[in-house]
N, C-alpha and C positions, 0 to 999 in steps of 0.2 A: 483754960482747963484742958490738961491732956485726956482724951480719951483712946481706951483701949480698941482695937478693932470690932469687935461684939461690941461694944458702945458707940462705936463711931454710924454700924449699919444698923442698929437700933433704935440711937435717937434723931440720925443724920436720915441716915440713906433709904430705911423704910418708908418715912415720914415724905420723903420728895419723891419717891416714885408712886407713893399714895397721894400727892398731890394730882400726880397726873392719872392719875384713875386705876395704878398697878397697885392690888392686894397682896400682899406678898404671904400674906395666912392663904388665898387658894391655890389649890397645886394646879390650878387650869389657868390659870394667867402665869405665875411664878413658880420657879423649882428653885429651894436655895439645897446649896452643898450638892446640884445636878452632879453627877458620876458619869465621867468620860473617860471612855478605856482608850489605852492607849499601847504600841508595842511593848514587848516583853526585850532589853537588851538584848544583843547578839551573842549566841551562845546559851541565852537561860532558858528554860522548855517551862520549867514554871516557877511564879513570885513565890521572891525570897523573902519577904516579908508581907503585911497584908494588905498596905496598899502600893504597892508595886504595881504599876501596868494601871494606875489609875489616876487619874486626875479628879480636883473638885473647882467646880466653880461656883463662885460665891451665890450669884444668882443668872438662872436664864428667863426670859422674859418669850412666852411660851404668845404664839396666836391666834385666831378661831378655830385653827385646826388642830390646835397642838402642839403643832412644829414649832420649834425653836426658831424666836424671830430675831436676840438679841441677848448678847454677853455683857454681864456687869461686872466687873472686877473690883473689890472694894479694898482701899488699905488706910489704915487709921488715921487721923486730923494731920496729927506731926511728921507725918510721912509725906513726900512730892507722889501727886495721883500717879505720874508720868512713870512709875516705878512699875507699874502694875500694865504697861500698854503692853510691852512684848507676852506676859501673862497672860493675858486676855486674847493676843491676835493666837496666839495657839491654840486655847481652850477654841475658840471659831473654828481654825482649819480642823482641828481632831474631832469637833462634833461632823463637820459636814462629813469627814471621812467616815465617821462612824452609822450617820445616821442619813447621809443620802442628802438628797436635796439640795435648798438654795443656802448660800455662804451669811451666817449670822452675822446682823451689825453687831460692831464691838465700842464697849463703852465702857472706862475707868473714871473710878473717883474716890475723893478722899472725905470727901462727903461737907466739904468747903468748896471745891472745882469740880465740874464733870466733864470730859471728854467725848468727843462723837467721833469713828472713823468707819467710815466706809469702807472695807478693807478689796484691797484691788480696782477701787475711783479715785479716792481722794486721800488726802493728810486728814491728821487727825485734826479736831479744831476742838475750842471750847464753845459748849453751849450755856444756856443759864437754867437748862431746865432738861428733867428726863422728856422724852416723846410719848403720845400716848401710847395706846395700841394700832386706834386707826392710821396715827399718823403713821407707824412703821409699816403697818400692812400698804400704808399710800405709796410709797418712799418702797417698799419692796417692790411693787406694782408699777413705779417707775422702772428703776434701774430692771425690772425685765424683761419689760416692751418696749423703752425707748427707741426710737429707730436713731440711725446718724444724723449728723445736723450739716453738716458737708454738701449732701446733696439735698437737704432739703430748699424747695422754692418761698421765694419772698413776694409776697402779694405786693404789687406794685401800683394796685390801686387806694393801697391803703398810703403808704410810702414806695414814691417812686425817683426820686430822684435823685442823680450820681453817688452824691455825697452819705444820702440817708440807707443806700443798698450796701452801700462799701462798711459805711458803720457796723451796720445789721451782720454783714456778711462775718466779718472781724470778730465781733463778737461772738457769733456761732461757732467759728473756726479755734478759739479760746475755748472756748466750753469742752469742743471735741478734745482739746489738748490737757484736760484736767485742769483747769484754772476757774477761779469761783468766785472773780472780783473785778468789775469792769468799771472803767469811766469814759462817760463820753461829752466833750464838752461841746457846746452846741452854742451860738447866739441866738435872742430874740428873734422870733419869725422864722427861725431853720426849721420847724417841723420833730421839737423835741417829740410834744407828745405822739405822734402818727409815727416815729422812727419806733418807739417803745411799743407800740402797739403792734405794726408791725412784724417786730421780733416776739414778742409775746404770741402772736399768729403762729409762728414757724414753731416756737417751745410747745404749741399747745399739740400742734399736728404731729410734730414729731415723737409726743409725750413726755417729752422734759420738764414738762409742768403742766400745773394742774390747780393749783391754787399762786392768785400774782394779786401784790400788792403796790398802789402806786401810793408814793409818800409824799404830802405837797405841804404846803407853809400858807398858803391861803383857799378861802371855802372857793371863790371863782375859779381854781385850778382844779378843787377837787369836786364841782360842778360838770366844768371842761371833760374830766375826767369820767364820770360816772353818765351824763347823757351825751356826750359823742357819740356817732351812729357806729364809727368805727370800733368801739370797744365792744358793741353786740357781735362778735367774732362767731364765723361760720364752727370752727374749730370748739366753739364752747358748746352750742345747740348738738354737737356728737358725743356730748362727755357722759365720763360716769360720772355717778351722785358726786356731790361735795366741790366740782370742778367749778370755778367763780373767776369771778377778779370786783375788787373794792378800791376803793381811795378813800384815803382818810387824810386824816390832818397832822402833821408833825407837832408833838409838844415840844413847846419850845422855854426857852427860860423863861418868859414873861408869863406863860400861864402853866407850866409845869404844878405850880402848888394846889389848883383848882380843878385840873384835870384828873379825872378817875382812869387810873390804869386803864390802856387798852387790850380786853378779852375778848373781841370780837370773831377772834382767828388765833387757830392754833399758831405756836410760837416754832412750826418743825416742817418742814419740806415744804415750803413756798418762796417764790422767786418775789422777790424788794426791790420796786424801782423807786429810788429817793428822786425828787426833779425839784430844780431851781430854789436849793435847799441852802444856797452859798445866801441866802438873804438872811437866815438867824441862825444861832446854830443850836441843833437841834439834841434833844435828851434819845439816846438809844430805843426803841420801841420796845415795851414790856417794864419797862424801867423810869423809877426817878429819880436817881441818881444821875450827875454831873457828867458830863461827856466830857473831855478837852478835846478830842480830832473830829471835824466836821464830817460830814457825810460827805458822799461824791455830789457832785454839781445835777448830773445828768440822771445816769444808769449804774446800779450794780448789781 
C-alpha cells in the first residue's frame, strides 16, 4: 500500500510516538507544522512570498519546560527516511539559533525506519522505537554534564590488574573519540565481570551513564551479576532517580517463542553489556525476530 505523507504520519508516525507516551493532539508535549524563521536572502528587506524566511517542521517533541527537546522529520513509506536527515539537521540548528538554548536531537522517518542523531556526538543510527520524554530529558542531562573520560580514574580495587585497566582505559579512550561499539575478548577467570563493572564505575562518575544493562545466557551469571558486592557501585548511591544497573537474561532461539518481550527498561540511552554470549546466539533485545550476527563476546 503506498501511502501519502499525511497518511504515512497519521497512521505511521502518530501511532508510534504515542506508543511511547508522545500525544501529538497536546501542544505541550508536540507542535506539528512548528514555524521556524529563518534569514530573509541577501538583498530582500522583506518576503516575497508568504512563507519566505520560514520553515516548518513536521513535528517538535517539546519537554517539561517547553523547550524543544527533539526534531521529527517525516517523509512517506516509498520514500528512503535518509532523504529527510539533512532537513531535519537544519530545522535543529535554525530552532537553537532562533530560540536559544540547548541543540535539539534530530530524528527522521518514513514511518517503516526511524533514525536517531545526536547532532555534533555521533552518526546518525537506526533505532526501533521513538524515545520517550524521560528518556530524552535523561540523554539531554547526559550529554550536558558528562565530564571527560580521559582523565577519569579507574577503581582498582574493583579491577585491578594490567590487562583489565588497559582494557577499561581503551574503552574510555573510544568513547572520547565518538565510537559506540566495543569488544572485548577475555578468557575464563580474566575477570570479565569486575573489568565491566569497573568501567561502568568510571561511566557512572563521569555521567556517561546512568542506566547499564548486563546481558547473560545463564541465571548463575545473571545471579553473579546482580549480588556481587562490586555492582553496589559507590557512583550509583550519588545518582539521580531512575540511575540503576539490572541483568537479565539473553533470549535466545531455544526459548525465544515462550519468553514475553522484555519491558523492564526503557529501550533509549543505556549502556548494554552482552557477556559470554558466543554460547547461543542470541535474538536482539526488544525483539523476536531472528538475528543472523551474534553479539560481542565480552562488552559493547
Amino acid at each position: 500500500m503506498t501511502r501519502t505523507e499525511a497518511q504515512t504520519r497519521a497512521e505511521l508516525i502518530d501511532n508510534q510516538l504515542a506508543q511511547s507516551g508522545w500525544n501529538v493532539k497536546d501542544p505541550t508535549q508536540v507542535i506539528e507544522e512548528f514555524d521556524i524563521l529563518t534569514p530573509l536572502p541577501l538583498g530582500v528587506a522583506e518576503p516575497r512570498t508568504p512563507y519566505e524566511g520560514h520553515q516548518f517542521s513536521d513535528y517538535v517533541l517539546l519537554g517539561k519546560d517547553r523547550k524543544p527537546l527533539a526534531v521529527v522529520e517525516a517523509k512517506k513509506t516509498s520514500k528512503d527516511a535518509a532523504l529527510g536527515r539533512e532537513q531535519a539537521k537544519q530545522y535543529c540548528y535554525n530552532i537553537q539559533k532562533q530560540l536559544g538554548g540547548e541543540l535539539p536531537f534530530c530524528f527522521y522517518t518514513n514511518g517503516l525506519e526511524i533514525y536517531f542523531w545526536d547532532l555534533d556526538n555521533y552518526p546518525p543510527r537506526k533505532i526501533v522505537g521513538f524515545p520517550t520524554r524521560d528518556d530524552l530529558e535523561r540523554f539531554q542531562y547526559i550529554r550536558r554534564y558528562r565530564k571527560p573520560l580521559t582523565q577519569e580514574l579507574i577503581n582498582t580495587s574493583i579491577a585491578g590488574r594490567d590487562y583489565q585497566i588497559r582494557a577499561i582505559r581503551a574503552v574510555l579512550e573510544g568513547i572520547e573519540q565518538k565510537k559506540r561499539d566495543f569488544l572485548l575478548v577475555m578468557a575464563a577467570g580474566t575477570g570479565k565481570t569486575r573489568t565491566c563493572i569497573a568501567m561502568v564505575d568510571a561511566l557512572m562518575r563521569a555521567g556517561h551513564a546512568e542506566k547499564v544493562l548486563f546481558l547473560v545466557d545463564r541465571i548463575a551469571l545473571r545471579e553473579q551479576a546482580s549480588n556481587s558486592p562490586s555492582v553496589r557501585l559507590p557512583s550509583m548511591r550519588r545518582s539521580r532517580p531512575g540511575k540503576r544497573c539490572t541483568a537479565s537474561m539473553n533470549v535466545t532461539r531455544r526459548n525465544a517463542a515462550t519468553v514475553t518481550p522484555w519491558t523492564g527498561w526503557s529501550s533509549f540511552a543505556f549502556c548494554a553489556m552482552p557477556t559470554a554470549s558466543h554460547r547461543t546466539p542470541p535474538f536482539p533485545p526488544f525483539s523476536n525476530r531472528p538475528q543472523k550476527r551474534r553479539l560481542p563476546t565480552a562488552t559493547s
